[in-house]
N, C-alpha and C positions, 0 to 999 in steps of 0.2 A: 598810161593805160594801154594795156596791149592791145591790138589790132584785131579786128572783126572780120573776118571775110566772110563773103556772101555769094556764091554763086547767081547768074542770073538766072538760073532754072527755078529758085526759090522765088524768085521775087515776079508774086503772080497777080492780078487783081480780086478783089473778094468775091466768092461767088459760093456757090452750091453743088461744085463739081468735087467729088473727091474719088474719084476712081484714077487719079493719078499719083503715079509715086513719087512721092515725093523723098528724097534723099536727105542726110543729115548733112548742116554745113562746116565746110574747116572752119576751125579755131585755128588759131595763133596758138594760144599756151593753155591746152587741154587738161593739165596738173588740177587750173580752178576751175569750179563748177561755177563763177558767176562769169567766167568771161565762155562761158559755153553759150550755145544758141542753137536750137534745130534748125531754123529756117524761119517757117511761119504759117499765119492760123487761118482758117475759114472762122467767119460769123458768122454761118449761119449751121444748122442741124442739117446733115445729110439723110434725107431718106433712102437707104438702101435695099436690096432686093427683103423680102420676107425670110426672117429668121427658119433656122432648120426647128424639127419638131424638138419638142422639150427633151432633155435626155433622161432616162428611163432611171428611178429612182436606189438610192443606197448603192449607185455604182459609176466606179471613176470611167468619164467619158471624155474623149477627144470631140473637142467643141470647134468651129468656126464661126467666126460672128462678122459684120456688113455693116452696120451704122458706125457713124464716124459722131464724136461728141464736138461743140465748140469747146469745151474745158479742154480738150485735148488736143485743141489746134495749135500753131509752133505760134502765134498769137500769140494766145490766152500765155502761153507757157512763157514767152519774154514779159508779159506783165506781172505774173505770180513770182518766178524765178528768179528773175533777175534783179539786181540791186537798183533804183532808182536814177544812179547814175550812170550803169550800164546797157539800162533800159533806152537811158536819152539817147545815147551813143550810136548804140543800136539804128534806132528812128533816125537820126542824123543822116547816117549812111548812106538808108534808102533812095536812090535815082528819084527826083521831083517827080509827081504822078502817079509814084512804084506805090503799093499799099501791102501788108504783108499777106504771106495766105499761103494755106497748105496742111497737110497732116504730116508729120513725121514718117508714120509707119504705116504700109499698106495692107491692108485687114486682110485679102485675098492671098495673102502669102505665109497669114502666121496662123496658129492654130493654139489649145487651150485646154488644158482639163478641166472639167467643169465637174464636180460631184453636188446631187441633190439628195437630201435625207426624205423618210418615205413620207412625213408629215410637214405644215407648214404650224405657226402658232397662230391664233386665232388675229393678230395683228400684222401676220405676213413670215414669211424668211427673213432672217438673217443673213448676214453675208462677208463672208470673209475673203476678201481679195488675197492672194499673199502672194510675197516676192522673195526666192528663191535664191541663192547662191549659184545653183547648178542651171543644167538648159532644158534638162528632161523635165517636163511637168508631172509634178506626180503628187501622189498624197503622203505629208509625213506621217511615220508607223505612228498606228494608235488612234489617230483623228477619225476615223469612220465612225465609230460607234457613238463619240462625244457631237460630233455635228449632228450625227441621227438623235439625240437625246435633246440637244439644243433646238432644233431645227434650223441650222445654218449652211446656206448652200459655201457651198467652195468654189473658188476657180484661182487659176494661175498659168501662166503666159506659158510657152516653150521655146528658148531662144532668152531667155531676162535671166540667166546667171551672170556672176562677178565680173566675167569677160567678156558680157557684153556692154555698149555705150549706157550711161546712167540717160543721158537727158535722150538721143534718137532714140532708145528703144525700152529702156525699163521700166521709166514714169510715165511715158504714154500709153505703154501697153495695159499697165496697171489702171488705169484709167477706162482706156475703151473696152476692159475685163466688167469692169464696175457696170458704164453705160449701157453694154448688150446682157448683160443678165439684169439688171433693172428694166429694160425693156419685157424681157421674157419671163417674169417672173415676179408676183408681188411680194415688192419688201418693205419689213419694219424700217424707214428709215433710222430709228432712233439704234439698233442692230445692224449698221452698215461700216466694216472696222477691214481697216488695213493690217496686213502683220506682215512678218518677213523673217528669214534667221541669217544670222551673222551678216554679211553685204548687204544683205535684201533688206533685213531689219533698216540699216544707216539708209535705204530708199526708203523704206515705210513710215520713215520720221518727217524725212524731206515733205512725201508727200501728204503727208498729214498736216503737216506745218501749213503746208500751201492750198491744201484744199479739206479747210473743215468745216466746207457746206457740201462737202459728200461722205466723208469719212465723219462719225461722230466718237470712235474710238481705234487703238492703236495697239499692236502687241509688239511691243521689241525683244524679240528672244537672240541675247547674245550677241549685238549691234546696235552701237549708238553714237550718236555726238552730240557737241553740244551746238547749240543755236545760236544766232546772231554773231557768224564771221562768213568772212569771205567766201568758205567752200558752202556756208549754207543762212543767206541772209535771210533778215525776216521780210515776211511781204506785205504789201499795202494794209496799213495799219487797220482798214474796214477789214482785213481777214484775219489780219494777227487779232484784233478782239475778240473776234469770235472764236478761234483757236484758244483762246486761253478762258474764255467762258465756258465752252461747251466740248472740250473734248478730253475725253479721259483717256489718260497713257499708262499702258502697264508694262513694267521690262520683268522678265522673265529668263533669269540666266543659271546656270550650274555653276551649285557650290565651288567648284574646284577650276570654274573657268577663269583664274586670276587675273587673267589681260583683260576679256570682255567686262570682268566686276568692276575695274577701274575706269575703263572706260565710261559705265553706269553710273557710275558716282560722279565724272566729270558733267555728264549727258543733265544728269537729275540736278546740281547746280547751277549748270545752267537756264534752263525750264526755271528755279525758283526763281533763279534774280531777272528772267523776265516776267515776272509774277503769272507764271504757269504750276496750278497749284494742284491741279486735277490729275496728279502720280501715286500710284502704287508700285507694289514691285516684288517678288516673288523670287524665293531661290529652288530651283530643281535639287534634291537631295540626290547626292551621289555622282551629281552631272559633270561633266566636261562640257567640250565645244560641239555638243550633239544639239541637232534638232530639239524642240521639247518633245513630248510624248502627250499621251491623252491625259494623265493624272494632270500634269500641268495647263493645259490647254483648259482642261473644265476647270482648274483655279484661277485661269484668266478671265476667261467668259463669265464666271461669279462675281470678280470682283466690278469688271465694264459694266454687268446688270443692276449695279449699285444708282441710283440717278444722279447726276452733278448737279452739285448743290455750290455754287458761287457765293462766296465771302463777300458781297457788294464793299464792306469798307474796306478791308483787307486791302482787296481789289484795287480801290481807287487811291486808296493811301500806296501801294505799290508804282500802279502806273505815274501818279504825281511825282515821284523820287524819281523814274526813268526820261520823266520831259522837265526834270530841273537837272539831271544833268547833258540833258541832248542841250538843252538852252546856254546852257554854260560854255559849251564846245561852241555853237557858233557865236554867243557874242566871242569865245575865244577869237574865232576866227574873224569877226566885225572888228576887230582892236587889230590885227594883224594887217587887216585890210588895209585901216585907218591908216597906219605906222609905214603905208607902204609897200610893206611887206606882202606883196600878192603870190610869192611863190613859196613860201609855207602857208601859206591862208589857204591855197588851193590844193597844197598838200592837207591839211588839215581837214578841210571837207572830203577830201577820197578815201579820210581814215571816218570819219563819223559816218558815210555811207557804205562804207564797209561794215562797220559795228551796229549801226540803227536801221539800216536798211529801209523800206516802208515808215517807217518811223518819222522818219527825216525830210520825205520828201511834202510839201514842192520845193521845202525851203534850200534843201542839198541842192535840187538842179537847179535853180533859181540863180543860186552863188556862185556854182559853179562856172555855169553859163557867162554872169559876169564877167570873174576873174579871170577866165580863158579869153575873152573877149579884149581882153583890158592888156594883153599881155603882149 
């Protein structure tokens, strides 16, 4: 398992202080997204200065926002993000007494487009986070008049294109985008959706993956992958239920865009065989690797206002088949034990926590713990 580093500037005690910056830490081998880590999280909610006045409606505005979320602390983010095994590791690390703590990114440095339509619905805004390829926030063409129509506000980071870090800066900021406009502004929670195009799409899945008690829908326009591996495990099994109960994904790609379709098709195979059943999916007529436009955007937004409706037996006949074969891999591993054999057994569990992620655990670090112990 490759190496963690941790500066000591990260490793702060819990507190309620976040007007420090806090920096993102090296990795070892930056290629995987599980052996990443920002640093670390506050538990608790920072009250910050009072928000600026509302931005003036049906026009894109340069936002700054001051509240810091726990979802967003480097915390929260190693227990969502990281594999079970990589989580332990992590925690291992820590100097006796160290506890983790911190925000990734410091709010007073970054800034946000924020568009509100002139109306809300009688149950609040919607609200569309989205994450970008590029670093200019902006509005993609078309979307104004269809958020005006929906009534769903917009906002997106500046600084969160493809060249920037996925876990320092483009999943938290997508995050504390969410947190300071739910602060300023009443939203239909059941209306609160991630999107992204091309790069930003493949964050808007992560993040959805990981947090779908704030996200209840997802637009992938032209960026995807599939789920449960290494670059993108699944997380503590209380969230993947809920992810796969209650959050509906739509991809949204152009006819002609033959890379991103295949991608789509591996993405949405995925999602089934972990019985995520809650997919649609949309072609842009005429499209390439562009942005979508407003005609597609208002055929996403129609199909999310659908309500998820969960297959309870489906369901459970699904996840039964996912824990008779996670059972299977570690009695594999229990017989490997047995035999002796503790250095593929512990190889075998670094491949079932790679694959099951959340899934797996306590019983992954459980075994783990042993066999490394025993060796």
């Amino acid at each position: 398992m490759h190496s963690i580093v941790i500066p000591r500037s990260l490793l702060a005690p819990v507190n309620c202080r976040t007007t420090d910056r806090v920096h993102s830490m090296a990795i070892a081998d930056d290629s995987r997204f599980r052996r990443a880590l920002l640093g670390a999280a506050l538990a608790c909610l920072a009250a910050g200065p009072a928000l600026a006045q509302n931005a003036p409606t049906g026009t894109l505005s340069k936002a700054t926002f001051t509240a810091y979320s726990p979802l967003s602390g480097n915390a929260e983010f190693a227990r969502r993000l990281l594999s079970p095994l990589d989580y332990a590791q992590l925690l291992a690390k820590l100097p006796h007494g160290v506890q983790l703590g911190g925000q990734p990114v410091d709010l007073a440095q970054e800034s946000f487009a924020l568009y509100v339509p002139p109306r809300a619905r009688a149950n609040g805004y919607g609200l569309i986070v989205f994450v970008p390829p590029w670093d200019v926030a902006r509005l993609p063409d078309g979307w104004g008049p269809v958020l005006d129509q929906y009534g769903f506000l917009f906002v997106s980071a500046s600084r969160s294109g493809n060249d920037q870090n996925v876990l320092a800066r483009r999943e938290p900021l997508a995050l504390l985008a969410e947190a300071n406009v739910a602060a300023r502004y009443r939203l239909d929670p059941a209306r609160v959706y991630i999107a992204g195009f091309s790069g930003g799409s493949r964050v808007a899945l992560k993040l959805a993956l990981r947090y779908p008690d704030v996200f209840r829908g997802v637009i992938l326009n032209a960026g995807s992958d599939p789920i449960g591996t290494a670059a993108t495990p699944l997380p503590p099994r209380d969230l993947f239920a809920r992810f796969q109960e209650s959050t509906h994904i739509v991809y949204v790609t152009g006819d002609q865009d033959t890379a991103a379709i295949a991608e789509d098709v591996s993405s949405r195979h995925s999602l089934r065989d972990w019985c995520v059943f809650q997919v649609d999916e949309r072609s842009a007529m005429g499209g390439g690797h562009d942005a979508m436009g407003g005609a597609a955007l208002s055929q996403a937004l129609d199909l999310l206002a659908v309500p998820v409706r969960s297959d309870a037996a489906r369901l459970a006949a699904c996840r039964a088949g996912i824990d008779a074969q996670l059972n299977a891999q570690f009695a594999k591993a229990q017989a490997l034990t047995a035999n002796g054999n503790r250095v593929d057994a512990l190889q075998l569990v670094k491949e079932i926590d790679g694959r099951f992620g959340g899934l797996a655990a306590p019983r992954s670090v459980a075994l783990s713990t042993r066999l490394a112990g025993s060796n």
